[in-house]
C-alpha positions, -999 to +999 in steps of 0.1 A: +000+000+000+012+033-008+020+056+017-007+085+024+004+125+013+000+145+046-005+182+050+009+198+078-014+196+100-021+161+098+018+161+103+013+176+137-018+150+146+002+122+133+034+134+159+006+135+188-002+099+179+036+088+174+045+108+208+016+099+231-002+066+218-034+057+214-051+087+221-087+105+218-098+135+196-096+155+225-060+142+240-045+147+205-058+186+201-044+192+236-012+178+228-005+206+197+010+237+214-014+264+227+000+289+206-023+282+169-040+250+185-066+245+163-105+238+175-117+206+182-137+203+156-109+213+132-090+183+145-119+160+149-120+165+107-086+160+103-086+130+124-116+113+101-092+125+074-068+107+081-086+076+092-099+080+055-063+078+042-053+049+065-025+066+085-046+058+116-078+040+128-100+034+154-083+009+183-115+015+206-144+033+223-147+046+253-177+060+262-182+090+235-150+088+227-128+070+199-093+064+209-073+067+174-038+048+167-013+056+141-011+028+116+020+044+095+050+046+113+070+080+115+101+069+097+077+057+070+058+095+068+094+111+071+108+089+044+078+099+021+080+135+028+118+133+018+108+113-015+085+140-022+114+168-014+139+150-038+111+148-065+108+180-066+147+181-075+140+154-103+154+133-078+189+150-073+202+150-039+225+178-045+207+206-041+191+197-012+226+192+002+241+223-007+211+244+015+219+222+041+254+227+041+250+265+033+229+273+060+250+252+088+224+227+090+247+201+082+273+193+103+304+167+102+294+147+126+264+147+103+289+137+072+307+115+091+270+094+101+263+094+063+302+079+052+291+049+076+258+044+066+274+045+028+305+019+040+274-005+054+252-004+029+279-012+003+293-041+020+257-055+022+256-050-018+286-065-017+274-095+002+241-101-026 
């Protein structure tokens, strides 16, 4: 199954579910900061929007409530959103490096994580 596109938003909803758990409606709007915390109904949609696209169902009731779980993992959703990113590149890295490295995002520890990640997944090609 292909993995859902998420707005923003549902971003945010789907970090309350990775973060807290199972959760209600309710415990996942009070979870998104005060600041810009949308209304319950706003997040109720989204919730039944998401539910729609599979990133989370319905574990259980209790009493009104439906306690929600996420059904996509979060590696998986950052792994798409970064697939999307490179897309958008026609699938070049490159560019996406260079920001990173000209702003100071990247760091050599950073590079030095990515060489070894590199030297593994060679010697597993290898190994095939």
């Amino acid at each position: 199954m292909a993995l859902p596109k998420l707005t923003k938003l549902e971003l945010q909803l789907m970090d309350a579910l990775w973060t807290r758990g199972a959760s209600s409606v309710r415990e996942i709007q009070e979870a998104l900061p005060e600041k810009d915390r949308p209304a319950y109904t706003t997040v109720q949609t989204m919730v039944y929007r998401l539910e729609g696209k599979k990133a989370i169902r319905r574990l259980k009731k209790i009493g009104n409530a439906h306690i929600f779980e996420a059904t996509i993992s979060r590696h998986a959703a950052q792994r798409r959103l970064i697939d999307d990113l490179l897309s958008f590149f026609g699938g070049r890295s490159q560019p996406v490096v260079a920001h990173l490295v000209e702003t100071g995002k990247l760091t050599l520890d950073d590079v030095q994580e990515a060489e070894q990640l590199i030297r593994k997944l060679s010697k597993k090609e290898k190994l095939r």
